[in-house]
C-alpha positions in Angstrom: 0.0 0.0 0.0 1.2 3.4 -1.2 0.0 6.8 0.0 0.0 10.0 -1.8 0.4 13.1 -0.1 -0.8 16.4 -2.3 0.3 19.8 -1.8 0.6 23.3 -3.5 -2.6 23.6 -4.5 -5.0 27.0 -3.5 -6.5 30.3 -5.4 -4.3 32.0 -8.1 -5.2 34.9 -10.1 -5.1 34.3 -14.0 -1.6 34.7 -15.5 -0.2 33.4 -12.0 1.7 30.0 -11.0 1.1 27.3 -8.5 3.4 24.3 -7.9 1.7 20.9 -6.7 3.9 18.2 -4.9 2.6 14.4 -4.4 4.7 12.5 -2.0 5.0 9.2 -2.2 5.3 7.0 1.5 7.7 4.9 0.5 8.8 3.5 -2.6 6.4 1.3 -4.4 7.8 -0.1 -7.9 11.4 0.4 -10.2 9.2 0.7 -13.2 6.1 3.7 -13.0 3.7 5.8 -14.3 3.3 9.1 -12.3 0.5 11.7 -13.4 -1.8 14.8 -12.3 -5.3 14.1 -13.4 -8.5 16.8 -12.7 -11.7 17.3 -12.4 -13.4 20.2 -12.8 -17.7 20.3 -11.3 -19.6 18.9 -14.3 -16.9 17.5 -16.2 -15.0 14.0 -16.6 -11.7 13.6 -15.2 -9.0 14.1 -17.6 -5.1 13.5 -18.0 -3.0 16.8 -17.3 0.6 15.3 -17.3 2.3 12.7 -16.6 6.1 11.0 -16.2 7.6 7.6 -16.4 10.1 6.3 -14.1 12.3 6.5 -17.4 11.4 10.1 -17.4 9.5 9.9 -20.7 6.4 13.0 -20.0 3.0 13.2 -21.9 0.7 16.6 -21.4 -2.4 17.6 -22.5 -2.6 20.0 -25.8 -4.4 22.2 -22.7 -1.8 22.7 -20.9 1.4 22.0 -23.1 3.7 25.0 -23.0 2.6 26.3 -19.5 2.6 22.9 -17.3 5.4 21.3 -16.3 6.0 17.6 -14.7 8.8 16.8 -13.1 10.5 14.3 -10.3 13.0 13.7 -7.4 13.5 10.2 -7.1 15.0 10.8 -3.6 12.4 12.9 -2.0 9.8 10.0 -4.0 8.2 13.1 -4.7 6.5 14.5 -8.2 5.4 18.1 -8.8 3.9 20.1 -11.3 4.5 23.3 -12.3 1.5 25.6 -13.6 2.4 28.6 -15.2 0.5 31.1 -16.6 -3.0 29.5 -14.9 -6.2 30.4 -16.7 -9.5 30.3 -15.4 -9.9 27.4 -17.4 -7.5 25.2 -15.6 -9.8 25.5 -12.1 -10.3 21.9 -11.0 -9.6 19.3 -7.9 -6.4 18.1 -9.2 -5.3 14.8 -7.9 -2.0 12.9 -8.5 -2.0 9.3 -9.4 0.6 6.4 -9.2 0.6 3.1 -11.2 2.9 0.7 -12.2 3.1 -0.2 -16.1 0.2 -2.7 -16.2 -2.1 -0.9 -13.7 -1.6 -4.0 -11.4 -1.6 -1.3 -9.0 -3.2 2.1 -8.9 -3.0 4.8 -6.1 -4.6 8.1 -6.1 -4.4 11.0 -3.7 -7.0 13.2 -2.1 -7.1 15.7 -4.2 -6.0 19.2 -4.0 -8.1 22.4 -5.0 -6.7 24.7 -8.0 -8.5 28.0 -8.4 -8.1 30.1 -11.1 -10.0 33.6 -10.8 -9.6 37.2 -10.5 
C-alpha cells in the first residue's frame, strides 16, 4: 500500500503560477507511471501530465507549454509546475501512481486549484 500526499494547490489569479507536490510513502515499484489528473464540477476527469520512471512525460494540448512535470527520485516526490493559470484550468487536481500494467493504482486526495480574478 502506497499513499499520496498532495500539496501546492490554493487560489491564483489568472496569468499566475502554483506548484503541486505528491509525495510518495515509500517506494512502491522500479518501473512507474506518475501523473496529475483533474476534475473540474460537471466535467470527466482528464489527464493533465504525466512521467515515467524512465522520465518519458506526456501533457495535454491544454496545458502543453505552460505545465510542467517533473521528479525527485529521492524525495519520492513529483510536482507540477502551472504557469501562466487560466480560469480554465480551475479543477480538484489529484495525483495518481501506477505501475506499467495498472496492477496497482494509487490516487491522492485531491487538492483544490483556483483560477480567478
Amino acid at each position: 500500500q502506497v499513499q499520496l500526499v498532495e500539496s501546492g494547490g490554493g487560489l491564483v489569479q489568472p496569468g499566475g503560477s502554483l506548484r503541486l507536490s505528491c509525495a510518495a510513502s515509500r517506494r512502491a515499484f522500479s518501473i512507474y507511471v506518475m501523473g496529475w489528473y483533474r476534475q473540474a464540477p460537471g466535467n470527466e476527469r482528464e489527464l493533465v501530465a504525466r512521467i515515467t520512471s524512465f522520465g518519458s512525460t506526456n501533457y495535454a494540448d491544454s496545458v502543453k507549454a505552460r505545465f510542467t512535470i517533473s521528479r525527485d527520485n529521492a524525495k519520492n516526490t513529483v510536482y507540477l509546475q502551472m504557469n501562466n493559470l487560466k480560469p480554465e484550468d480551475t479543477a480538484v487536481y489529484y495525483c495518481n501512481l501506477r505501475d506499467g500494467s495498472y496492477t496497482y493504482d494509487y490516487w491522492g486526495q485531491g487538492t483544490q486549484v483556483t483560477v480567478s480574478s
